[in-house]
VEXLO-178368 format. One record per residue: residue in one letter; x, y negated, z negated of N, C-alpha, C, CB in turn. Coordinates in steps of 0.1 Angstrom, whole numbers, padded with zeros to 4 digits, always signed. Atoms other than C-alpha are relative to their C-alpha. Glycine has a CB too. Example, Ala and Ser with C-alpha at 12.3 -4.5 7.8 and 13.67 -1.06 7.14 Angstrom:
<pts>
a+0009+0012+0000+0123+0045-0078+0009-0012+0000-0010+0000-0012
s-0009+0011+0000+0137+0011-0071-0008-0011-0008+0004-0005+0014
</pts>
This chain:
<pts>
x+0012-0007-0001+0171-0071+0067-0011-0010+0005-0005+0007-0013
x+0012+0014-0006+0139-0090+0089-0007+0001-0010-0010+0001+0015
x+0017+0005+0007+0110-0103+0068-0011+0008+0007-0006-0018+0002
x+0013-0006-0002+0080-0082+0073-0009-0007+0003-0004+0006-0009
x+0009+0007-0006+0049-0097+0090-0014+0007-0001+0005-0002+0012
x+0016-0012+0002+0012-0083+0080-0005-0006+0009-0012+0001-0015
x+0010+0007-0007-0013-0087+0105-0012+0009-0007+0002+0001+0016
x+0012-0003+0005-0048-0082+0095-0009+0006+0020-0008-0018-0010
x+0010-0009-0008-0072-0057+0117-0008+0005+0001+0000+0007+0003
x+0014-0001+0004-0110-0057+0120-0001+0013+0010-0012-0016+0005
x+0005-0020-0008-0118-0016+0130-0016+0003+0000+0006+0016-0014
x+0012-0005+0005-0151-0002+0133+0003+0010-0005-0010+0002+0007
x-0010-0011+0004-0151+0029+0115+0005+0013+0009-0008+0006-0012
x-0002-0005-0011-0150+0046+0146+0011+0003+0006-0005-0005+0007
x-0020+0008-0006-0118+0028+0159+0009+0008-0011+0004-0026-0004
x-0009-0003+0010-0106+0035+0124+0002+0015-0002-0003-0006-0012
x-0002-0013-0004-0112+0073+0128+0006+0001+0004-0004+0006+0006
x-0009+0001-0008-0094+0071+0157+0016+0001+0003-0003-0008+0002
x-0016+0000+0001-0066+0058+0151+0005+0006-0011+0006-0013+0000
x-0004-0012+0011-0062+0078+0121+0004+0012+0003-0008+0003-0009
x-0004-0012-0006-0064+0110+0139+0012-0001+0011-0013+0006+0006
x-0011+0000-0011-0041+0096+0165+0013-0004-0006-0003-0010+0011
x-0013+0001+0010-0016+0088+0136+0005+0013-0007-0004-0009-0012
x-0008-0011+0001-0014+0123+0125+0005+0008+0013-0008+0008-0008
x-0003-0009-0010-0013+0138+0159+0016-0005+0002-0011-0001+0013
x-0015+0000+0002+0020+0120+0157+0006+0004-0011+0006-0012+0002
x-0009-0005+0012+0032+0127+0125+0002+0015+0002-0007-0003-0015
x-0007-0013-0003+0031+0165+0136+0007+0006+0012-0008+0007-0001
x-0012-0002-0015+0049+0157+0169+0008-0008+0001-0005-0001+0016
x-0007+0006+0000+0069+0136+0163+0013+0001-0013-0007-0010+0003
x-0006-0002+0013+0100+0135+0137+0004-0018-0002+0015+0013+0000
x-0008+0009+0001+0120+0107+0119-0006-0014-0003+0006+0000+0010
x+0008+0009+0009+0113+0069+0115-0019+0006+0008+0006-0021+0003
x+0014+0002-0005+0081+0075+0143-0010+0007-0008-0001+0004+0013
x+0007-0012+0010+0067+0104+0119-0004-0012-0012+0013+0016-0006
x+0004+0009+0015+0070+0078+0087-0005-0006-0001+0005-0007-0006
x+0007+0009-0008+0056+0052+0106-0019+0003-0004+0005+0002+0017
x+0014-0006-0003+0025+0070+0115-0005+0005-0011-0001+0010+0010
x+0002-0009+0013+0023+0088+0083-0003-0009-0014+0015+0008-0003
x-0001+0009+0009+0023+0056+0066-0012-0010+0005+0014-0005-0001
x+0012+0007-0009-0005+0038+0088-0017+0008-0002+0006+0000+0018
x+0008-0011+0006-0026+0071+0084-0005+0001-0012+0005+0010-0001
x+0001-0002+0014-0024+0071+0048-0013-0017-0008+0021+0000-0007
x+0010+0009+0005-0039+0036+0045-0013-0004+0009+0007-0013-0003
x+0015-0001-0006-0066+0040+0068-0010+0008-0004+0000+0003+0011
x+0008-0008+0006-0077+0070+0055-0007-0004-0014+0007+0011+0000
x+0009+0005+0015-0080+0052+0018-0009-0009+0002+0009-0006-0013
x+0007+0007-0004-0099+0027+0034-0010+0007+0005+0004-0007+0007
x+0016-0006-0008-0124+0054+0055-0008+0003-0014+0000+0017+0012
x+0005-0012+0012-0130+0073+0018+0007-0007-0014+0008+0021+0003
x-0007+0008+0016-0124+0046-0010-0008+0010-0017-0010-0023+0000
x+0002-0008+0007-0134+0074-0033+0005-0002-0016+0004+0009+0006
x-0010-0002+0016-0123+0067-0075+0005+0017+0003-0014-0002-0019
x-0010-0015+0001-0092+0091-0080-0009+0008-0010+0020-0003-0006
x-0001-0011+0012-0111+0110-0110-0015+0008+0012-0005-0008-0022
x+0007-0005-0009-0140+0116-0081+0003+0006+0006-0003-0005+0004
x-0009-0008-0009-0119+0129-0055+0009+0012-0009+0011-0010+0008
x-0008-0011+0010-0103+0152-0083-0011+0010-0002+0005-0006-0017
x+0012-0001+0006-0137+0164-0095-0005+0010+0016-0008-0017-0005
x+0007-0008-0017-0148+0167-0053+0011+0015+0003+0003-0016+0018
x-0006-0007-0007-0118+0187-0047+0003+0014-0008+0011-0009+0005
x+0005-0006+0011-0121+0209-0077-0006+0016+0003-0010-0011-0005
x+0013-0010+0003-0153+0225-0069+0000+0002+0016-0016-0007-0010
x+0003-0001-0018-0145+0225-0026-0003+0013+0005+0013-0004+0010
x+0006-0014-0005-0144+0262-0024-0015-0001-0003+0007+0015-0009
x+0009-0003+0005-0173+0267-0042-0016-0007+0010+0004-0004-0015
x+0010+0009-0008-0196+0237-0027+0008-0004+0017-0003-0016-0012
x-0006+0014-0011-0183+0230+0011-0011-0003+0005+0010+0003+0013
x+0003+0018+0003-0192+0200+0026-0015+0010+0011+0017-0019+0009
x+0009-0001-0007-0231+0199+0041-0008+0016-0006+0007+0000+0015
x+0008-0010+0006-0243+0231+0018-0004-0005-0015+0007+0014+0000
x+0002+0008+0014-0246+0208-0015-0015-0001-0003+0006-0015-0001
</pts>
């Protein structure tokens, strides 16, 4: 098995949008490793756009019917 290799990646949050949405648009067109891939690059960008505490995001998501977003 190769050794893994991190590279570090300065985003604006813009970029980091970006490529987040351009990481799911594959994960729903694509299957297999490229889907995992993307699905897995997505996931830590997105906890990076919305570093939210988990009992927060529990709490936000809770009450979403009730309050959506921009009528609070």
């Amino acid at each position: 098995m190769s050794q893994s290799k991190f590279i570090v990646v300065h985003l604006t949050e813009s970029e980091a949008t970006f490529v987040r949405d351009s990481m799911r648009l594959i994960c729903m067109n694509e299957s297999g490793d490229s889907a995992d891939m993307a699905s897995q690059i997505e996931r830590v960008i997105a906890r990076n756009l919305n570093p939210r505490p988990q009992a927060s995001r529990l709490f936000h998501n809770m009450f979403a019917d009730l309050y959506p977003e921009g009528r609070e």
